[in-house]
C-alpha positions in Angstrom: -287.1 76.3 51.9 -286.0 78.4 49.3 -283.7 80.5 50.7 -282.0 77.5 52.1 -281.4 76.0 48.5 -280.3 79.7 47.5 -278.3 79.7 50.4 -276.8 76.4 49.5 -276.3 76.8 45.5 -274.8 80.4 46.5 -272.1 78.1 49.2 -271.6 75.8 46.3 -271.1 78.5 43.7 -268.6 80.0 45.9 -266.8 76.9 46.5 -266.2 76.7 42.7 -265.1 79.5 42.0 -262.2 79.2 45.4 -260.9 75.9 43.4 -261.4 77.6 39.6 -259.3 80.2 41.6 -256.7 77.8 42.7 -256.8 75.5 39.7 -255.8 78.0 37.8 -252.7 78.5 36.0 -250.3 80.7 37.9 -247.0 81.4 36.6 -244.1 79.5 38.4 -241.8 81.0 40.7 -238.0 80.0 40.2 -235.9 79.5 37.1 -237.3 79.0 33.6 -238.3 75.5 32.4 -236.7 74.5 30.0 -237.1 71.4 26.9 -234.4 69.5 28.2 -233.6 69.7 32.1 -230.6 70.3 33.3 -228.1 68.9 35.9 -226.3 70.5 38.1 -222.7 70.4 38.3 -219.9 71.5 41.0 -216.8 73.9 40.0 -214.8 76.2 41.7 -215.4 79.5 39.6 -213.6 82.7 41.1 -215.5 85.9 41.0 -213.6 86.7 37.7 -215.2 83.9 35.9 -218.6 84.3 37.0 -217.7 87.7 35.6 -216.6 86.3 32.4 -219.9 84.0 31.9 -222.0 87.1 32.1 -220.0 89.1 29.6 -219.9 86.4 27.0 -223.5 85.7 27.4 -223.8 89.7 26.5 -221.6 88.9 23.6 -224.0 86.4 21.8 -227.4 86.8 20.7 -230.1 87.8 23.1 -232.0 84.8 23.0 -228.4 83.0 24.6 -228.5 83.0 28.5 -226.3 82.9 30.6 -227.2 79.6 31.9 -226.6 78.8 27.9 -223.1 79.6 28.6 -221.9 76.3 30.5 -223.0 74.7 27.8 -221.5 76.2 25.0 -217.9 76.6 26.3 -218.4 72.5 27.3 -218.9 72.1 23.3 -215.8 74.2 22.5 -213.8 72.4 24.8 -215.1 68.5 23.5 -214.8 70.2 19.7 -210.8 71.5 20.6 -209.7 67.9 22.5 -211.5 65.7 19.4 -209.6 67.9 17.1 -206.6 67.2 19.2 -206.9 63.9 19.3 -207.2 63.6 15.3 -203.9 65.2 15.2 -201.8 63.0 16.9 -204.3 59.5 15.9 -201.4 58.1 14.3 -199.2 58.2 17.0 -200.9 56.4 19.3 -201.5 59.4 21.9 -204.3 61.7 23.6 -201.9 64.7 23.5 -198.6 65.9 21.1 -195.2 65.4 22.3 -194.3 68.8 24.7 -197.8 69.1 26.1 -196.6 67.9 29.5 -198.9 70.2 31.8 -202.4 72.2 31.4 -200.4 75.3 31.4 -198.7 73.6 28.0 -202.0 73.2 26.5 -203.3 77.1 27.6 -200.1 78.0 25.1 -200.4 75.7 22.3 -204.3 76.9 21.9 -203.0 80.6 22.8 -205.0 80.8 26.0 -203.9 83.5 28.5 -202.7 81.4 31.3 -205.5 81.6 34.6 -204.3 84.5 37.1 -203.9 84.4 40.8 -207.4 85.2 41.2 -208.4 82.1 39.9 -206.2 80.3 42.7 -209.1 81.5 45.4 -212.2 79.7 43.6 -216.0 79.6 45.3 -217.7 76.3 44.5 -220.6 76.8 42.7 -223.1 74.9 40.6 -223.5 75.2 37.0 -226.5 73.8 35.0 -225.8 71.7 32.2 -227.2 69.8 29.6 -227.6 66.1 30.1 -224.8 65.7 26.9 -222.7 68.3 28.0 -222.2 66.6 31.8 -221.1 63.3 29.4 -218.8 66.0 27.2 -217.1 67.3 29.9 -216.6 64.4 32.2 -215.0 63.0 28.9 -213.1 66.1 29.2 -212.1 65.8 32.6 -211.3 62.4 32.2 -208.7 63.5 29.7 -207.5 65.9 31.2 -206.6 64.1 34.8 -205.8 61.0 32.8 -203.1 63.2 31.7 -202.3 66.2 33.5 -204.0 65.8 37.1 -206.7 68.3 36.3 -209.8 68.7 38.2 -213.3 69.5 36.9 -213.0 73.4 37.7 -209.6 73.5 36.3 -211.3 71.8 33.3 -214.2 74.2 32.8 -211.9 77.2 32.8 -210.3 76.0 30.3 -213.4 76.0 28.4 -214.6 79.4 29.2 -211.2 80.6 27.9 -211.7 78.8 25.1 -215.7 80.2 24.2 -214.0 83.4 25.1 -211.4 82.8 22.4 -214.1 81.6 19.6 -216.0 84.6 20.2 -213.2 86.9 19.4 -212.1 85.0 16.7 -214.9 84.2 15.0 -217.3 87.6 15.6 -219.8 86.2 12.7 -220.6 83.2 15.6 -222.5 86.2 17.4 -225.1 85.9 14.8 -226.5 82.5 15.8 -229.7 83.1 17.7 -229.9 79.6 19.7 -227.9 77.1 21.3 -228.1 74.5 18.5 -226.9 76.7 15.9 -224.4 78.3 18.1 -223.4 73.9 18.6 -223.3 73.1 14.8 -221.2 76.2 13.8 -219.0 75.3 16.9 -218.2 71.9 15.3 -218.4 73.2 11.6 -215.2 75.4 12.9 -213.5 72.8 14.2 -214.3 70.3 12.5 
């Protein structure tokens, strides 16, 4: 009789310890939680871009991803068109007199204007920050309202313009996370 009960507390012991085993914290496969969860949203990047998202994420701090990217040129972007708009509030328009197409707008913020390259996109998805899908589909909104632009054609704009903050404004590089990197983005252009 008592090996049975041995033999039973040993089966029960081992059961156990098979769901300790699988009740136990593993670490996740796949991306990174995160506080806030992202969205995903569809562009047409070309292989230049993509390009361009990794070397300005090298640019900032090391605690800025890459996936922080998307995020970041989206607050440029809202920060540049608010600013805009405060410029020409008295005249009853979204845009200045002259600024007829996107290419217009790539001069008056001295942008390089997209290459060719750009003309042969991939769609991709980018994640985003619930606030920053609002802040650019205010953006695009804009942006066709007035020019016809698309969402891709929209978010290039913004990388160009993060790429253009960062080499203006080298002391941004300092900022080690997202929301400081945000408040000294609308401290500039404020």
């Amino acid at each position: 009789m008592s090996q049975k009960k041995e033999k039973r507390e040993s089966e029960a012991k081992e059961r156990a310890s098979t769901l300790a085993a699988l009740l136990k914290e593993k670490p996740k496969r796949g991306r990174p939680s995160r506080n806030v969860s992202r969205q995903n949203v569809y562009v047409a990047l070309a292989k230049s871009q993509k390009k361009q998202m990794k070397k300005l994420s090298d640019l900032l701090a090391d605690e800025i991803s890459r996936a922080d990217v998307p995020d970041l040129a989206i607050t440029v972007l809202s920060a540049r068109l608010e600013a805009l708009r405060r410029a020409v509030a008295d005249r009853n328009r979204e845009m200045p007199e002259g600024i007829t197409d996107l290419e217009s707008l790539y001069l008056l913020w001295d942008l390089p204007l997209p290459t060719t390259d750009e003309k042969e996109p991939n769609w991709t998805s980018i994640r985003v920050s619930p606030q920053q899908v609002i802040e650019l589909g205010r953006a695009h909104g804009t942006l066709n309202a007035v020019f016809g632009a698309n969402r891709s054609e929209t978010f290039s704009l913004a990388l160009a313009l993060l790429e253009q903050l960062i080499e203006d404004h080298p002391l941004i590089q300092q900022h080690t996370t997202v929301e400081e990197l945000r408040k000294q983005i609308l401290e500039i252009y404020a």
